[in-house]
C-alpha positions in Angstrom: 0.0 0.0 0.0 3.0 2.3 0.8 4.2 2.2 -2.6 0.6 2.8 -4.4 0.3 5.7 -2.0 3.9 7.0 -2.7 2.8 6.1 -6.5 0.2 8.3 -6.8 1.4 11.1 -4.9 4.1 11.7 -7.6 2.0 11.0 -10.4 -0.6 13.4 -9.1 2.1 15.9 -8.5 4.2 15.5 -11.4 0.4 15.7 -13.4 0.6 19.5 -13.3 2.3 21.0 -10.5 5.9 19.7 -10.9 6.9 19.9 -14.4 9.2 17.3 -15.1 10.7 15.1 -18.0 8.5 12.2 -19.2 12.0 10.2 -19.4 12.1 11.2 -15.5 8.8 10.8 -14.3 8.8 7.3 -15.9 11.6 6.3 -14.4 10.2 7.0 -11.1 7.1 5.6 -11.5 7.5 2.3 -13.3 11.2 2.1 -12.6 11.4 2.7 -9.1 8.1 2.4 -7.7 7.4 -0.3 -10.1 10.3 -2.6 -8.4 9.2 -1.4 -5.0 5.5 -2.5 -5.6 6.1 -6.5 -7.4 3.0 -8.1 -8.2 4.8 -11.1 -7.3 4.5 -11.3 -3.5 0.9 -10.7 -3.9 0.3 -13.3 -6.6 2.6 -15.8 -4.2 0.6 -15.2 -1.3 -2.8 -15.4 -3.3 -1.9 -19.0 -4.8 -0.3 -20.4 -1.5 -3.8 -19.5 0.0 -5.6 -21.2 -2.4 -3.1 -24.5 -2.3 -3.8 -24.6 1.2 -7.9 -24.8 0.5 -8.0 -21.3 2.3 -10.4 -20.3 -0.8 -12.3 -17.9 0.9 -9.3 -16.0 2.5 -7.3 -15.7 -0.7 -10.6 -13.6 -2.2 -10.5 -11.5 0.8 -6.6 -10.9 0.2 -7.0 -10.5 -3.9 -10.2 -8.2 -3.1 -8.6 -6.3 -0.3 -5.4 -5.7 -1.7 -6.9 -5.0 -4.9 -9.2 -2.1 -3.6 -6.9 -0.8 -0.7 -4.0 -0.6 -3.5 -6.6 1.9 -5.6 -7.7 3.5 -2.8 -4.3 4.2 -1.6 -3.2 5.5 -5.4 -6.2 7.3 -5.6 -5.2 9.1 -2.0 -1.5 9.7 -3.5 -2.2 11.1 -6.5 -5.3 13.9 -4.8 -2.2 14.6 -2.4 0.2 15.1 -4.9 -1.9 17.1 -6.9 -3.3 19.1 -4.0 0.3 20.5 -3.1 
C-alpha cells in the first residue's frame, strides 16, 4: 500500500504541478516504484492461500489488496496534486 500511496502522490504531482521530464517521471514511477511494488509477492501469497484450500481467505486478500491498493493510489495522487 506504501508504494501505491507513494505512487500516486508523484503522479498526481508531477500531473501538473511539478513539471518534469516524461523520461524522468517514468523512471520514477514504473522504474522505481514499479520494483518497490512487485506483483509477485501478492500473486505468491494469493496462490499459496488457495493450495492450502483457504479459498475464501485468498478472495479477501486478492479483493482487499486490490481495492486498498486503488484507494491508496487514488489518496497519492489527490495529495500530490493538492500541493
Amino acid at each position: 500500500m506504501a508504494g501505491c500511496l507513494a505512487f500516486g502522490f508523484i503522479a498526481g504531482l508531477t500531473d501538473e504541478r511539478l513539471t518534469i521530464d516524461q523520461t524522468t517521471r517514468a523512471f520514477l514511477l514504473v522504474g522505481v516504484l514499479g520494483a518497490f511494488t512487485t506483483f509477485s509477492t501478492f500473486s505468491f501469497e494469493t496462490v499459496e492461500l488457495l493450495r492450502s484450500g483457504e479459498t475464501t481467505a485468498a478472495l479477501m486478500n486478492a479483493g482487499g489488496q486490490l481495492l486498498l491498493g486503488l484507494v491508496a493510489m487514488f489518496g497519492g495522487f489527490l495529495g500530490g496534486k493538492a500541493l
